[in-house]
C-alpha positions as CSV (number, residue, x, y, z in Angstrom):
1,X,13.8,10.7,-6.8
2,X,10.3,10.3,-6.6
3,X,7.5,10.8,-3.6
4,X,5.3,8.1,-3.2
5,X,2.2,7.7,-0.8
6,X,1.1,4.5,0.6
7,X,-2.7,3.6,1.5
8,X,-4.3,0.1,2.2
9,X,-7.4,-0.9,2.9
10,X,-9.6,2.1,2.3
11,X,-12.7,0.3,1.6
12,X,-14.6,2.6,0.2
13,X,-13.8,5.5,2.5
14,X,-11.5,8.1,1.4
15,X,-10.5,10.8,4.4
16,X,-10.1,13.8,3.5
17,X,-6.9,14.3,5.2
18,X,-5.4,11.6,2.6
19,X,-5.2,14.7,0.0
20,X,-3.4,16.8,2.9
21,X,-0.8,13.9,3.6
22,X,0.2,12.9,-0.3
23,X,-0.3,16.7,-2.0
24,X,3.5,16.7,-3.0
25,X,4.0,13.0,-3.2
26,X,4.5,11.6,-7.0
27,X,2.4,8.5,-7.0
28,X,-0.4,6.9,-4.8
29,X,0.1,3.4,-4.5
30,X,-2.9,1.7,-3.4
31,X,-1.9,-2.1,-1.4
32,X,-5.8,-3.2,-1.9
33,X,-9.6,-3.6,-0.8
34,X,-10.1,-0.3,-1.9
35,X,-13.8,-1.0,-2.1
36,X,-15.1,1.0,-5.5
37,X,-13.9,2.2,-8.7
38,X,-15.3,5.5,-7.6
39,X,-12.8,5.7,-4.7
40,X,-9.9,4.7,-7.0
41,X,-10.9,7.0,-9.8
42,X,-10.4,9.9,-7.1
43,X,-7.2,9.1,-6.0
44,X,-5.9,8.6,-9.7
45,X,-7.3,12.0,-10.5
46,X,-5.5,13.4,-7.6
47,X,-2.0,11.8,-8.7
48,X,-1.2,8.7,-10.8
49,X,-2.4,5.4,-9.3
50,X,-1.0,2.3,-8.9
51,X,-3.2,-0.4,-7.2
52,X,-3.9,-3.7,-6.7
53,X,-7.3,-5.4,-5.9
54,X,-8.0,-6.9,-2.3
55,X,-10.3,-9.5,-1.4
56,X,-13.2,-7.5,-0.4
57,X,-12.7,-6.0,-4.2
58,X,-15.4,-6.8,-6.8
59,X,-15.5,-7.8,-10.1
60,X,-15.0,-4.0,-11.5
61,X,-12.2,-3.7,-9.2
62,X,-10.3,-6.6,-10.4
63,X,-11.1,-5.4,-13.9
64,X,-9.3,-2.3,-13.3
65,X,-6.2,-3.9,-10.8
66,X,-4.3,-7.1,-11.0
67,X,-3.6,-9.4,-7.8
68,X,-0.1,-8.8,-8.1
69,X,2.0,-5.9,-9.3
70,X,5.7,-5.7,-10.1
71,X,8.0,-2.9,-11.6
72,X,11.1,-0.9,-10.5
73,X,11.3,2.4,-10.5
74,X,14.1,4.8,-9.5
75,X,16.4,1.8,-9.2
76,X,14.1,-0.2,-6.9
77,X,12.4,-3.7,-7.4
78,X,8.5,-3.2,-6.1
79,X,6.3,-6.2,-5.7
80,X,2.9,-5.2,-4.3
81,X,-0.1,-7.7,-3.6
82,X,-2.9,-7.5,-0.9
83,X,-2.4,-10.8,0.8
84,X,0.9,-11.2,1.8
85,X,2.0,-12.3,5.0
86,X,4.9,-10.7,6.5
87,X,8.7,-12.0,7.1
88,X,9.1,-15.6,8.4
89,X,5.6,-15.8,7.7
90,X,4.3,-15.8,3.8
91,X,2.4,-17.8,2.1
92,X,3.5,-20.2,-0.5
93,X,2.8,-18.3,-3.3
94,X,4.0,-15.1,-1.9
95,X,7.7,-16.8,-1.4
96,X,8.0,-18.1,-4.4
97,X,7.1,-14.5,-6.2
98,X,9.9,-13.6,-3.7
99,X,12.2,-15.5,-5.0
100,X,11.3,-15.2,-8.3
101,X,11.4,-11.6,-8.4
102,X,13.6,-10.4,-5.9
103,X,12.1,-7.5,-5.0
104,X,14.1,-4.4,-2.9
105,X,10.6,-3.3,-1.4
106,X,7.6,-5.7,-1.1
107,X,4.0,-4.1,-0.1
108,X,0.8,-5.3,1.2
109,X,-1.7,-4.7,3.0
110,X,-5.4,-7.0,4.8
111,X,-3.5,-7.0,8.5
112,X,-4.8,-3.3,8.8
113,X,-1.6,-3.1,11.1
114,X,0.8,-0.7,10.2
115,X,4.3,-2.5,9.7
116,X,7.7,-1.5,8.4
117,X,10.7,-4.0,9.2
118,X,13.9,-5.6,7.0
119,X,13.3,-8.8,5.8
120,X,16.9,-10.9,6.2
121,X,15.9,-13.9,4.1
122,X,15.1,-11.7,1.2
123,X,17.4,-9.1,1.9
124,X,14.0,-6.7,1.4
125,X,11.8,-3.6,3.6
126,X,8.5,-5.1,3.9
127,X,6.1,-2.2,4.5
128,X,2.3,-2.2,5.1
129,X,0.6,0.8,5.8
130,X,-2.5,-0.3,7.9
131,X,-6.0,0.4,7.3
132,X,-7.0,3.9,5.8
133,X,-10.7,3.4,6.2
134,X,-13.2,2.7,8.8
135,X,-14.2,-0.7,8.3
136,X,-12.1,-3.1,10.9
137,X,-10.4,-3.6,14.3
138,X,-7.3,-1.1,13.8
139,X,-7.9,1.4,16.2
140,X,-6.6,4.9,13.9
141,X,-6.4,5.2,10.2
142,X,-2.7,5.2,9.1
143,X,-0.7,5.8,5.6
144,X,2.8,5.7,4.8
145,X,5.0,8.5,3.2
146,X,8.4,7.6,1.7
147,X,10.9,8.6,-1.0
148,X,12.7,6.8,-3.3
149,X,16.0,7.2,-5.1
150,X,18.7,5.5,-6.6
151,X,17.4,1.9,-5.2
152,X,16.9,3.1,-1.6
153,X,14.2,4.2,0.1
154,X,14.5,7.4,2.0
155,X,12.7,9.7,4.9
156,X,10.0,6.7,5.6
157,X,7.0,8.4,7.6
158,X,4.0,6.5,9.5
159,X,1.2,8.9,9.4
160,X,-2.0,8.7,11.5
161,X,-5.4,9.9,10.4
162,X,-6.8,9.8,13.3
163,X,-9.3,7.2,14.7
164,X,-10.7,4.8,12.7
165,X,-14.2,5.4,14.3
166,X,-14.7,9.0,13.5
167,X,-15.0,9.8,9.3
168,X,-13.1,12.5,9.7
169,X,-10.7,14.1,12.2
């Protein structure tokens, strides 16, 4: 089984309470626009990283991350990207990774709204986990908490920060 703690849209601002929320979790996974290497580099110190790059990312970023990111782990098919739509309404190039793939969870994040439903076309749980940082409409900073084991995710938890106007609550 592993822990895993899920953060979008960051950029550049890392609240301390993130650290709080994912200090037993196994792995940060990062759904994009982080904002700096800096920022990333801190949350890979914390725990290992995996991330993709977001549109507001620059060119260091996009060194470091791909667009799209695909593996399994504990059993489970992950496909995370930053643009990405959500069911009955992906982009072309986001359904054909679907199909493609076939992917048990599919991430992303650039809505900075907090979402997790079941997908019935792809027979997936399409989670986004809002907007972390400041920058935005989104009215508080949210993350997502979750466990996975043996193909299934388990104990999902929406988190709030607190709101997104304050740096720190």
């Amino acid at each position: 089984m592993k822990s895993i703690g899920l953060i979008s849209d960051t950029h550049d601002f890392l609240d301390p309470l993130v650290f709080k929320y994912f200090a037993d979790v196994d792995e940060i996974w990062h759904a994009g626009d982080i904002g700096t290497a800096g920022l990333a580099d801190q949350l890979s110190a914390f725990k290992p990283l995996r991330a993709v790059y977001g549109n507001i990312d620059g060119a260091e970023l996009r060194r470091m991350f791909k667009e799209d990111l695909f593996f399994e782990i504990e059993g489970l098919k992950v496909f995370i990207t930053h643009i990405g739509g959500y069911p009955g309404r992906y982009p072309d190039r986001i359904k054909v990774k679907l199909r493609d793939f076939k992917p048990g969870l599919f991430i992303c994040g650039h809505s900075h709204i907090l979402k997790v439903m079941f997908d019935k076309q792809h027979q997936l749980i399409h989670m986004n986990p809002g907007a972390a940082g400041v920058h935005g409409f989104h009215l508080k900073k949210t993350l997502i908490r979750f466990k996975v084991d043996q193909g299934k995710i388990i104990d999902p938890e929406a988190i709030e920060l607190g709101n997104r106007s304050r740096k720190s609550d």
